[in-house]
PABANU-132703 format. One line per field, with one value per atom (N, C-alpha, C): x, y, z; atom name; residue number from 0. Coordinates in Angstrom, 1 decimal, always signed. Layout:
BEGIN
x (X;...)
y (Y;...)
z (Z;...)
atomo (CA;...)
num (NUM;...)
This chain:
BEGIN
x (+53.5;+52.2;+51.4;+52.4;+51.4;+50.9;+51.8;+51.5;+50.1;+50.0;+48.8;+47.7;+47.6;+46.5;+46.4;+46.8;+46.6;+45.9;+46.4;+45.8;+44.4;+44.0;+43.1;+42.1;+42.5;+41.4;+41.0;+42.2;+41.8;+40.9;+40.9;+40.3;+39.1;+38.4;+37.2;+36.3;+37.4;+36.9;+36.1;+36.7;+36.5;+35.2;+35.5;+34.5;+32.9;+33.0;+31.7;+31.1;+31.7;+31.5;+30.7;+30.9;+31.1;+29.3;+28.0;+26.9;+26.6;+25.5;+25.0;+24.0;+24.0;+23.8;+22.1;+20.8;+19.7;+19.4;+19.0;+18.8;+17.5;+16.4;+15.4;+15.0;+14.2;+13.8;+12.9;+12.5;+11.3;+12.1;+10.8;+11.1;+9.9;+9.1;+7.5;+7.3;+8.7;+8.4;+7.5;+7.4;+6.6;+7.6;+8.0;+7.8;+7.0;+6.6;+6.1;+6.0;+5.6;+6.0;+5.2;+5.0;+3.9;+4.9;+4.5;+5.1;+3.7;+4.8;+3.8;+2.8;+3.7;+2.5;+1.8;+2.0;+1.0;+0.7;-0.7;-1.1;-1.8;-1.2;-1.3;+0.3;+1.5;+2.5;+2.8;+1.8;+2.5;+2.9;+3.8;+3.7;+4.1;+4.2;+4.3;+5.2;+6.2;+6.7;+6.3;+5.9;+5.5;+6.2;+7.9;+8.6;+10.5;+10.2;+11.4;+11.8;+13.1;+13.8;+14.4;+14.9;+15.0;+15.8;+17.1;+17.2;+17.1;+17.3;+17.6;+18.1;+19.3;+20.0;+20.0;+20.0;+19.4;+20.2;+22.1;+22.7;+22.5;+21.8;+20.9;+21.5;+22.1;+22.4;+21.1;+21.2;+19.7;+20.2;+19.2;+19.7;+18.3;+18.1;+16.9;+17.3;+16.8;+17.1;+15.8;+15.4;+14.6;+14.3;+14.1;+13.9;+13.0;+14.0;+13.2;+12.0;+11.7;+11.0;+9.7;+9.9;+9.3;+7.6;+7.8;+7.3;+6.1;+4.6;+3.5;+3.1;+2.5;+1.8;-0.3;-0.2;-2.0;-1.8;-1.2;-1.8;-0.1;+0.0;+1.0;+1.9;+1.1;+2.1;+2.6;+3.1;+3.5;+4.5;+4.2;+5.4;+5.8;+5.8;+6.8;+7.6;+7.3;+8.1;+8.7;+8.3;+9.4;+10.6;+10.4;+11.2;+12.3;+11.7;+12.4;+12.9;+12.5;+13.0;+13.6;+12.7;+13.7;+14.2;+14.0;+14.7;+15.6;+15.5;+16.5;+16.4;+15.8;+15.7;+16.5;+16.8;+17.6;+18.8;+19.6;+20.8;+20.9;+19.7;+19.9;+19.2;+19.0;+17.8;+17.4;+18.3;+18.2;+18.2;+17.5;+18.1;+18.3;+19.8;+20.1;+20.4;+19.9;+20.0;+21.1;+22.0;+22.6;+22.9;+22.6;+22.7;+22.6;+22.4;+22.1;+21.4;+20.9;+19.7;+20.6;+20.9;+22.1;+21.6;+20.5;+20.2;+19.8;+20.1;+19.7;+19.8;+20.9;+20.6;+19.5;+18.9;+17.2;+16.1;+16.2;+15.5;+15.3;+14.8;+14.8;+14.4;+15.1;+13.8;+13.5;+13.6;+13.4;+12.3;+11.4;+10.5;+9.3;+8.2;+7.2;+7.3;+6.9;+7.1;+6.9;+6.9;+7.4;+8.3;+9.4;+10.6;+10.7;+11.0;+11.6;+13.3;+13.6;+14.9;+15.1;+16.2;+17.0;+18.4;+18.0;+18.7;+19.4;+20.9;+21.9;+22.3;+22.1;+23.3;+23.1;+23.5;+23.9;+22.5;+22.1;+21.0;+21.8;+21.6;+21.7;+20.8;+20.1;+19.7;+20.0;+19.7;+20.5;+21.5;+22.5;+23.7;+24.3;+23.7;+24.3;+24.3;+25.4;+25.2;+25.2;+24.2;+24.2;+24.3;+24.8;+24.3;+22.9;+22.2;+21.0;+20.7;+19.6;+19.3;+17.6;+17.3;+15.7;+15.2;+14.2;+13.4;+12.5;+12.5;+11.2;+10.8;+9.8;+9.1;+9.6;+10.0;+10.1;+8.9;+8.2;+7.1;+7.4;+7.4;+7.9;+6.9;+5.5;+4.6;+5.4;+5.2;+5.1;+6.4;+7.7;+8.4;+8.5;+7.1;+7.2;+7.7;+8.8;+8.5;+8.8;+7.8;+7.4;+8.1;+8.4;+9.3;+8.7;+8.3;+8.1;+9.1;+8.6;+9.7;+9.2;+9.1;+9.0;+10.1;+10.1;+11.2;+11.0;+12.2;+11.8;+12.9;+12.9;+14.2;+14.0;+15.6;+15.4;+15.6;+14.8;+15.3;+16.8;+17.4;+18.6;+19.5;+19.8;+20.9;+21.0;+20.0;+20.3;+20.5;+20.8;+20.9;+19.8;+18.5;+17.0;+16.4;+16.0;+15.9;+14.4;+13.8;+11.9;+11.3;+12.0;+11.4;+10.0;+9.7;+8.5;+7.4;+8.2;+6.6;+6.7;+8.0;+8.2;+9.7;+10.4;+11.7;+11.7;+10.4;+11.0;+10.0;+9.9;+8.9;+8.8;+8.0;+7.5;+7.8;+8.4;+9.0;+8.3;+7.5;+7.3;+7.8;+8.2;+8.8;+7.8;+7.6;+6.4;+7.1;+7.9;+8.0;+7.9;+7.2;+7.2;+8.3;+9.1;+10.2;+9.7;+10.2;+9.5;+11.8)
y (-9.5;-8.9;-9.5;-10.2;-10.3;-11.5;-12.8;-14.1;-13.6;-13.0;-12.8;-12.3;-11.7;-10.7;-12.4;-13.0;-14.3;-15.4;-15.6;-16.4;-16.1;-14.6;-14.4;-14.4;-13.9;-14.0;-15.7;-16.5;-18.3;-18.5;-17.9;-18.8;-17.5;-16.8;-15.9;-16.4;-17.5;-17.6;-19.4;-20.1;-21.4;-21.1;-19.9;-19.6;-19.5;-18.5;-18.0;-19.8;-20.6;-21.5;-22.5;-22.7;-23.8;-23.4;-24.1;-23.8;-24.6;-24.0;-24.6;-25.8;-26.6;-28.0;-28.0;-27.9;-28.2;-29.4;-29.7;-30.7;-30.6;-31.9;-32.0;-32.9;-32.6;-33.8;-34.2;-35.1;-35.3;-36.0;-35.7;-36.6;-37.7;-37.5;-38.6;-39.1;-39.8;-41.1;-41.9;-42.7;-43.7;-45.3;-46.2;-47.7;-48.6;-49.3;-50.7;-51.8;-53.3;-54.1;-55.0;-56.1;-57.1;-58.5;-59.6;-61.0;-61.2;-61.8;-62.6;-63.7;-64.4;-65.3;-65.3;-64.0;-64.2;-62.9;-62.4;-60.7;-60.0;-61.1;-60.7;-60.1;-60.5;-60.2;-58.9;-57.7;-56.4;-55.1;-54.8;-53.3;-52.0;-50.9;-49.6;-48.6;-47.9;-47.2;-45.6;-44.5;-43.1;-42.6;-42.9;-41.9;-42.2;-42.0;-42.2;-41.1;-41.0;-39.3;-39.7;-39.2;-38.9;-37.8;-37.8;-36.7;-37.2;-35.7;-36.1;-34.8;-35.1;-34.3;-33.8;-32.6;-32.6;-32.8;-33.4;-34.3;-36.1;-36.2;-37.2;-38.5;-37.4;-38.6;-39.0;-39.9;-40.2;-41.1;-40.8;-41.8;-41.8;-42.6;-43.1;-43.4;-43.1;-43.6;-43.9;-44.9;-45.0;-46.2;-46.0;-47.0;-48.1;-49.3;-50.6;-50.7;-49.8;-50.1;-48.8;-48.6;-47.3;-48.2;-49.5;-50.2;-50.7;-50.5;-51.0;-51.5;-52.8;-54.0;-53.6;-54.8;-55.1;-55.4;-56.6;-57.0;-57.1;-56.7;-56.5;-57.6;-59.0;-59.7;-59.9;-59.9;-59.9;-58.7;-57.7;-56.7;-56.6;-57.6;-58.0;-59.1;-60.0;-61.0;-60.7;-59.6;-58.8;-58.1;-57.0;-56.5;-57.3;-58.4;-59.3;-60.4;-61.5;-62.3;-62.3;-61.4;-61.7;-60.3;-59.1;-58.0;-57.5;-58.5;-57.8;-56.5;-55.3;-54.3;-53.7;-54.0;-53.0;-53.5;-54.9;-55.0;-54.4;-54.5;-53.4;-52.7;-51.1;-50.4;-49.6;-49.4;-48.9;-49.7;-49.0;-49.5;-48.3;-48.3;-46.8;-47.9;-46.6;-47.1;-45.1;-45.8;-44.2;-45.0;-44.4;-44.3;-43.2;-43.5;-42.2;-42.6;-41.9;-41.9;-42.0;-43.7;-43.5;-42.6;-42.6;-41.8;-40.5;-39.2;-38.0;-37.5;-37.5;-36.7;-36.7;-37.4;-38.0;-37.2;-37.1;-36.8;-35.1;-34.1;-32.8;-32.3;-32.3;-32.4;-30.8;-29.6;-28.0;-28.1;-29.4;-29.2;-30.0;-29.7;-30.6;-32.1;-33.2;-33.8;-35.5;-36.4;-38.1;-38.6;-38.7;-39.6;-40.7;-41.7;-43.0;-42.8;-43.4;-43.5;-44.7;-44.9;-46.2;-46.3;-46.4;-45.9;-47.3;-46.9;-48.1;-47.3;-48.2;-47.9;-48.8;-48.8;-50.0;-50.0;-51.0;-50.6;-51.4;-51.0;-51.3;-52.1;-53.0;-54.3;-54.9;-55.4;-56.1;-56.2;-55.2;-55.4;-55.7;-55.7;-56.4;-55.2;-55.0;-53.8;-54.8;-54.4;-55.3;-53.9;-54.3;-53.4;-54.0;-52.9;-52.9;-51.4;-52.2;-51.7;-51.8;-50.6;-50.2;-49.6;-49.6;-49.2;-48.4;-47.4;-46.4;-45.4;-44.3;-43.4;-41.8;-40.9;-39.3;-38.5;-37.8;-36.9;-35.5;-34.3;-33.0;-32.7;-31.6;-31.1;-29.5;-28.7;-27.1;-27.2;-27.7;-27.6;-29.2;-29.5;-30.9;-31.6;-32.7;-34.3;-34.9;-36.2;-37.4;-38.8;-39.3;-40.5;-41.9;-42.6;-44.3;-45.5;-46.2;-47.7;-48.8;-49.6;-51.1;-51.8;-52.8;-53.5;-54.8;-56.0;-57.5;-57.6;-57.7;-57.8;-59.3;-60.0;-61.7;-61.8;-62.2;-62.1;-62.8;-63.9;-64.7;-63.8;-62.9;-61.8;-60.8;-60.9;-59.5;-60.4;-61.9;-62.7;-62.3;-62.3;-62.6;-63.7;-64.7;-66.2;-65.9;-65.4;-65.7;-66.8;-67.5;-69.1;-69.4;-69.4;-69.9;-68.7;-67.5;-66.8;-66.3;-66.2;-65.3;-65.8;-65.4;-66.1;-64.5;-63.9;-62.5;-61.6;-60.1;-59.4;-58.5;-57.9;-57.0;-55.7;-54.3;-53.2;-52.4;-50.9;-50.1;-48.9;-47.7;-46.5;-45.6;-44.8;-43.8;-42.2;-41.5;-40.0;-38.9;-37.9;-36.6;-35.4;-34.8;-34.1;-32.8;-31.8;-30.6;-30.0)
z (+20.0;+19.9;+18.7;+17.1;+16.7;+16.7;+17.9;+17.9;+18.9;+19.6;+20.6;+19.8;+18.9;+17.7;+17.4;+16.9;+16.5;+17.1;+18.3;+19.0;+19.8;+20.0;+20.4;+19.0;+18.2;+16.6;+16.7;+17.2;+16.5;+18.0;+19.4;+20.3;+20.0;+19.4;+19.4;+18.1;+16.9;+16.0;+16.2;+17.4;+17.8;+18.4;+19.6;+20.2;+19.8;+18.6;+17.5;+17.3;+16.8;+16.1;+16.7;+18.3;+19.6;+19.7;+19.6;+19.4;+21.4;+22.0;+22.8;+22.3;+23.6;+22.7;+24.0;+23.3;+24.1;+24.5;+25.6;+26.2;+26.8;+26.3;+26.7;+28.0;+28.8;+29.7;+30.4;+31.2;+31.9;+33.4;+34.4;+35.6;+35.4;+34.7;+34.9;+33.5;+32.8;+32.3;+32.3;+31.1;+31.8;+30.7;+32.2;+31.5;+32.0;+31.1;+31.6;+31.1;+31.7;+30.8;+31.2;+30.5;+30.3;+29.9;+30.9;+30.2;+29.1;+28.3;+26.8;+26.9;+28.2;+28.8;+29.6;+30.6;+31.7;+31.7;+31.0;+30.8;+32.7;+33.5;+35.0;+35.8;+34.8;+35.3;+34.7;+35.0;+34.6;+35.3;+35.3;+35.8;+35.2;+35.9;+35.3;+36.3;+35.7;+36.7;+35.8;+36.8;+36.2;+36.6;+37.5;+38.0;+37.2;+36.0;+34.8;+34.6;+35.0;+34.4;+33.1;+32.5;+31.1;+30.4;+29.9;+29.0;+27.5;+26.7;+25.4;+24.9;+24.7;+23.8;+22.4;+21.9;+20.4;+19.5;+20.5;+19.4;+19.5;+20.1;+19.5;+21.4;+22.4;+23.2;+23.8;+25.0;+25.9;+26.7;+27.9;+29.2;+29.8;+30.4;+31.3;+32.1;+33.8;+34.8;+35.7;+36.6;+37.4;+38.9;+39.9;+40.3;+40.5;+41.0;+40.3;+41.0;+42.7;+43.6;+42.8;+41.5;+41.3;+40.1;+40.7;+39.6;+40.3;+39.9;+40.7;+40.0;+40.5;+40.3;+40.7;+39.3;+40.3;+41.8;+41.8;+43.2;+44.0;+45.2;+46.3;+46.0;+46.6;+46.4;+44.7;+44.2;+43.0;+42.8;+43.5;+43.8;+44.2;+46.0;+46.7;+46.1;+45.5;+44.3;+43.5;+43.2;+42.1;+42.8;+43.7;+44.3;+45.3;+45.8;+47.1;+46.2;+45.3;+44.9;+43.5;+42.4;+41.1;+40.8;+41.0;+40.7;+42.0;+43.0;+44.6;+44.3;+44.5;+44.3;+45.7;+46.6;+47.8;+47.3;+46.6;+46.4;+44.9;+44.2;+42.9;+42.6;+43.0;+43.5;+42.1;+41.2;+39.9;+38.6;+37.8;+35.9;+35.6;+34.7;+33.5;+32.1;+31.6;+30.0;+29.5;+28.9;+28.9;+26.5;+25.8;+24.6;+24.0;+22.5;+21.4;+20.9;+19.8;+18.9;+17.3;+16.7;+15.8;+15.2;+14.7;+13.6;+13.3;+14.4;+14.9;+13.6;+12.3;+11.3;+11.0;+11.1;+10.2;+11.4;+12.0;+13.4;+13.6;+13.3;+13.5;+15.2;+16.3;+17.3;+16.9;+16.3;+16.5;+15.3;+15.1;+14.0;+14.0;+14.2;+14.4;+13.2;+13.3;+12.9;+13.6;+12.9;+13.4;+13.1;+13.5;+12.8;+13.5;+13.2;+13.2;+14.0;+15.2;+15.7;+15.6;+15.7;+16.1;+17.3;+17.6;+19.1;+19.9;+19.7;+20.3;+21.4;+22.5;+24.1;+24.7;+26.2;+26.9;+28.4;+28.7;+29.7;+30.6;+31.5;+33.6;+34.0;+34.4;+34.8;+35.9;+37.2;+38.3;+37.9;+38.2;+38.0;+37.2;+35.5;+34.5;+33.2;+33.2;+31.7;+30.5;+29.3;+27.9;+27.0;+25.8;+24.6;+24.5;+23.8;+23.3;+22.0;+21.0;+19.9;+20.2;+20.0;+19.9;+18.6;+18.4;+17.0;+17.9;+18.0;+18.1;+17.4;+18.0;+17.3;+18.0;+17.7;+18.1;+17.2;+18.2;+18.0;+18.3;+17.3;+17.8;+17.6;+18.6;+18.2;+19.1;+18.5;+19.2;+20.7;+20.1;+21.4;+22.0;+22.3;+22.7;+22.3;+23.0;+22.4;+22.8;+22.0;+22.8;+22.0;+23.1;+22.7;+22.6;+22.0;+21.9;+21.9;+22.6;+21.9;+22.7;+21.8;+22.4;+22.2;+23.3;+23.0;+23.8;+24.1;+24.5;+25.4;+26.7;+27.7;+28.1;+27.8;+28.4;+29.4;+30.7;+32.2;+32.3;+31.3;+31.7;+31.3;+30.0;+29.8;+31.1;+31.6;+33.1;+34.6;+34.3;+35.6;+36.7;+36.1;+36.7;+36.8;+37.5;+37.5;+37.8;+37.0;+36.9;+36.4;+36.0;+34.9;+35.4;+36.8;+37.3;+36.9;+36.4;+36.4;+35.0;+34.2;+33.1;+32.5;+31.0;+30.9;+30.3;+29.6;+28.8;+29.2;+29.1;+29.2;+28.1;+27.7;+26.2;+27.0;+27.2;+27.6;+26.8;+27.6;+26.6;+27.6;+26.6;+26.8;+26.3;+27.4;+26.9;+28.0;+26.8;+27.6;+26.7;+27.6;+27.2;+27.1;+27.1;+27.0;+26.7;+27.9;+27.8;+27.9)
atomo (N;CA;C;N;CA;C;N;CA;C;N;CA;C;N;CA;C;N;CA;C;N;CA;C;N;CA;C;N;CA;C;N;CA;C;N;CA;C;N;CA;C;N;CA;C;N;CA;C;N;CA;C;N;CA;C;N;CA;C;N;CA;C;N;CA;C;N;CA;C;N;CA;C;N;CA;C;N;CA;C;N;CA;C;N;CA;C;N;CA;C;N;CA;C;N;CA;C;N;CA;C;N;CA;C;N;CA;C;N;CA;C;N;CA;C;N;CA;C;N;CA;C;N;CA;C;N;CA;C;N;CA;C;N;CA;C;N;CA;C;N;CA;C;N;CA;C;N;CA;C;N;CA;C;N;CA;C;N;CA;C;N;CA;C;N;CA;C;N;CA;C;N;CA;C;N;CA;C;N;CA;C;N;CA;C;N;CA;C;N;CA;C;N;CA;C;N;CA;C;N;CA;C;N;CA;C;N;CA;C;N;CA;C;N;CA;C;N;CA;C;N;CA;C;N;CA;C;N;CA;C;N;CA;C;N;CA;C;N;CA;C;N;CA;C;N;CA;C;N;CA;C;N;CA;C;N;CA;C;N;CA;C;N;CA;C;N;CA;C;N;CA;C;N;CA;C;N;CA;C;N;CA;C;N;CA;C;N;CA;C;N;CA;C;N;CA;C;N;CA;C;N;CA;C;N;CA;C;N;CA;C;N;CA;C;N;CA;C;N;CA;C;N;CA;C;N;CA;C;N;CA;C;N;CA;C;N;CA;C;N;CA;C;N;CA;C;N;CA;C;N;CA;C;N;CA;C;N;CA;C;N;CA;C;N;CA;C;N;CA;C;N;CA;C;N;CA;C;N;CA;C;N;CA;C;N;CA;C;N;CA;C;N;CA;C;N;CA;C;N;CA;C;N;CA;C;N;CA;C;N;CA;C;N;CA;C;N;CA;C;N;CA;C;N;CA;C;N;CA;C;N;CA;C;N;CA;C;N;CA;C;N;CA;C;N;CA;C;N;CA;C;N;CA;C;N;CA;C;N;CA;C;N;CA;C;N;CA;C;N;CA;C;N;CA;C;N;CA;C;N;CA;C;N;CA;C;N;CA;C;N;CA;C;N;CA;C;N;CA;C;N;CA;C;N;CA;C;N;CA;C;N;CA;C;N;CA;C;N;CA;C;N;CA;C;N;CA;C;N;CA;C;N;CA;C;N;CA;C;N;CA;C;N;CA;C;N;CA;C;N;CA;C;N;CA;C;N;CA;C;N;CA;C;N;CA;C;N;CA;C;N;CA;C;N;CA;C;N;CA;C;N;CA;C;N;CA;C;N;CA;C;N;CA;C;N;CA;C;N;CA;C;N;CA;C;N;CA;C)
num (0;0;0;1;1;1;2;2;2;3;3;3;4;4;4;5;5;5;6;6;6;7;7;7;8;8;8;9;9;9;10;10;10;11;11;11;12;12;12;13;13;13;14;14;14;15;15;15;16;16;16;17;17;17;18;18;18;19;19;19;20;20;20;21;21;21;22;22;22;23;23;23;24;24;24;25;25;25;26;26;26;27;27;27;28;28;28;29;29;29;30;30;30;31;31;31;32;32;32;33;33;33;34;34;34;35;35;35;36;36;36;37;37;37;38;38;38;39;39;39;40;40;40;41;41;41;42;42;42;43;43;43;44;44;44;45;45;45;46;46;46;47;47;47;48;48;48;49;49;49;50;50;50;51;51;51;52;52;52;53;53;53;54;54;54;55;55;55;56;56;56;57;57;57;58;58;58;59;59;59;60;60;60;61;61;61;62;62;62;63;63;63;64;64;64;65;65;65;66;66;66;67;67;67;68;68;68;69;69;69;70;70;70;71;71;71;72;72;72;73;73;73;74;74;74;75;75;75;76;76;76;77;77;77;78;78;78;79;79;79;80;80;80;81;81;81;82;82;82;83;83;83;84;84;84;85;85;85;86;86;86;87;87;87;88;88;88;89;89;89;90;90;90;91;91;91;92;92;92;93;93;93;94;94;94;95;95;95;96;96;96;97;97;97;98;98;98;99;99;99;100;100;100;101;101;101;102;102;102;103;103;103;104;104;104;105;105;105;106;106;106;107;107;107;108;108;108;109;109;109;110;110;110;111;111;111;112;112;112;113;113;113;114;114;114;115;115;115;116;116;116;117;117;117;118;118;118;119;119;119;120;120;120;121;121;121;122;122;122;123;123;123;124;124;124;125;125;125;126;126;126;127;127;127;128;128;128;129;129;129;130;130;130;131;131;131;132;132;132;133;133;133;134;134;134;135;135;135;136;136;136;137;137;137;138;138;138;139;139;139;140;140;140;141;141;141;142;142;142;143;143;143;144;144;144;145;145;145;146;146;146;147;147;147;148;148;148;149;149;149;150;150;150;151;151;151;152;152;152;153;153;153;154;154;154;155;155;155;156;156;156;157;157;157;158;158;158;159;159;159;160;160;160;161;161;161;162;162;162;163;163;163;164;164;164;165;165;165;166;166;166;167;167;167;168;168;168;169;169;169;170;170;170;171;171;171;172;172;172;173;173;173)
């Protein structure tokens, strides 16, 4: 009886302790990206799901066909020739935010993240490190980052129109 008085006190006292962990998110992301040399090769996808964890995890998901162009042909070039999008129909980026102690999301505020994880690419997982911005207004927040993706680390053969593109991350988190 009194190993049980015991064991119920230690799994009621773990219990107390074990906090729920809030998770924020969005389905309407937004990325987009621009080559450096050709301010014609850009697009935008507005349909990026997104969590964020308030221990600092994060993942992005979206599809590649979710990406619109100025003009058609160029987003049939993209999707058919350098992103094969039906043989690679997604990118995930699943990471953390290293530096969540610094980060309050339960407080209005701007903090500075630094955020390491691995992104998904035609088929190619890389580590990657980002420098962005977290914005907490009233509940909200809103996430930033720019960043530089090399089409040759993700085995994308664009040379004829592009070798890198400039990436921006723009989401809201309700």
């Amino acid at each position: 009886m009194k190993h049980l008085l015991i064991l119920l006190f230690g799994v009621l006292m773990i219990g107390s302790s074990v906090q729920a962990q809030k998770v924020y998110g969005t389905r309407n992301g937004k990325i987009s990206f621009v080559s450096p040399t050709d301010e014609d090769v850009k697009a935008v996808n507005n349909e990026v799901s997104s969590r964020l964890a308030d221990n600092g995890t994060l993942s992005f998901s979206l599809l590649i066909k979710g990406f619109k162009f100025k003009y058609a042909e160029m987003q049939d070039h993209f999707n058919n020739e350098y992103l094969m999008s039906t043989q690679f129909p997604r990118a995930d980026f699943k990471g953390a935010i290293a530096n969540i102690q610094q980060v309050t999301l339960a407080k209005n505020g701007t903090y500075k993240a630094f955020v390491k994880g691995n992104l998904t690419l035609h088929g190619v997982t890389k580590p990657i490190t980002v420098n962005g911005t977290i914005t907490v207004k009233d509940g909200k927040i809103t996430a930033l980052a720019k960043f530089t993706i090399v089409m040759k680390d993700f085995k994308i053969d664009a040379s004829s129109v592009t070798d890198v593109v400039n990436a921006e991350v723009n989401c809201l988190y309700q």
